[in-house]
N, C-alpha and C positions, 0 to 999 in steps of 0.2 A: 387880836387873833384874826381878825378880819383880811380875807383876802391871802391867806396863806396855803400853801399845799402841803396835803398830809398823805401820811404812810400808813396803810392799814396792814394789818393782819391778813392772811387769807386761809378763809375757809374751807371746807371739806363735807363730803356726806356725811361725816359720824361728827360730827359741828352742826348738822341742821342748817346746812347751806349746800347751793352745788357746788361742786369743786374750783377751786380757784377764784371763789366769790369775798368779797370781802367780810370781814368777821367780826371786825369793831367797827361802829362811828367813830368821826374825830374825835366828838365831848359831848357827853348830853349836856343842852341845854346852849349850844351854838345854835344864835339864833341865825344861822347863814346855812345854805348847803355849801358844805368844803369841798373843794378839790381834792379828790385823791387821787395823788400823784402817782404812785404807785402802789401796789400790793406786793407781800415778802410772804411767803413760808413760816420764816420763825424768826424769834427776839432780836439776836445777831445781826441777822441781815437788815432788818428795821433798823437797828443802832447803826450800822455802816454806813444806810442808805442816809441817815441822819445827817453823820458825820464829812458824807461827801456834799451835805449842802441843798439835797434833794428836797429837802420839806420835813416837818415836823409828824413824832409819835406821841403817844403816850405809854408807858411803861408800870408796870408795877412796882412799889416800890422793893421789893424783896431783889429788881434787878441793877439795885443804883451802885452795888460794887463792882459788876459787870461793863460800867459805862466806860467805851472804846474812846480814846483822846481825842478831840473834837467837836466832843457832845457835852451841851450843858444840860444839868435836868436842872429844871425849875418847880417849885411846889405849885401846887395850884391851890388856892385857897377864896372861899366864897361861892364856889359852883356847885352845880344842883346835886344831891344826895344819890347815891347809885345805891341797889337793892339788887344783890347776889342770889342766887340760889344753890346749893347742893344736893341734890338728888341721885343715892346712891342707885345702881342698877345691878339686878340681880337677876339668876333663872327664876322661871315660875314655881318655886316649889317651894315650901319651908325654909327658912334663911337658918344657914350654919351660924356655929357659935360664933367662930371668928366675925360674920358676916352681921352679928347681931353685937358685937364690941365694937367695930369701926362704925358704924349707923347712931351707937352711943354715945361715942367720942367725938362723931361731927354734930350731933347734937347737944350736947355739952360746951363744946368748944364755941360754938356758935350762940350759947344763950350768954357763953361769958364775955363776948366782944363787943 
């Protein structure tokens, strides 16, 4: 992976970035600073930007029947553990019922993964 150009993401104020800043690293755990070739808005244009040769993303996998002809997705496997978070957000005030089911659901969901 050394020595290649990558496609980030890019950011926005409600991302905790300024606008138009990038949103992902390349990988955690590249021991190199990457090139990033470009920054895209959203999945799509990442995948395109792929596909015309641009440089290299990374993807989720829930996007690999999305993948535009052109594009190999490769697994990546041995690289360093990544640690998610979810943090619903709500008004300041007592959390509604619904609002107290989906907070249970991602906590469930998440002790069972």
């Amino acid at each position: 992976m050394h020595g290649q150009r990558w496609i980030s993401g890019s950011g926005g104020p409600t991302r905790g970035g300024p606008a138009g800043g990038p949103q992902l690293r390349a990988w955690p755990g590249l021991d190199e600073q990457p090139e990033m070739a470009h920054v895209a808005r959203d999945w799509l244009a990442r995948l395109h930007l792929v596909a015309a040769g641009c440089g290299l993303t990374t993807i989720p996998a829930v996007l690999e029947d999305a993948i535009p002809p052109g594009v190999v997705v490769l697994p990546v496997r041995g690289g360093t553990s990544e640690q998610r978070r979810i943090l619903p957000a709500r008004p300041p005030r007592p959390p509604s019922e619904p609002v107290i089911r989906v907070a249970e659901a991602l906590r469930t969901a998440t002790l069972t993964t």
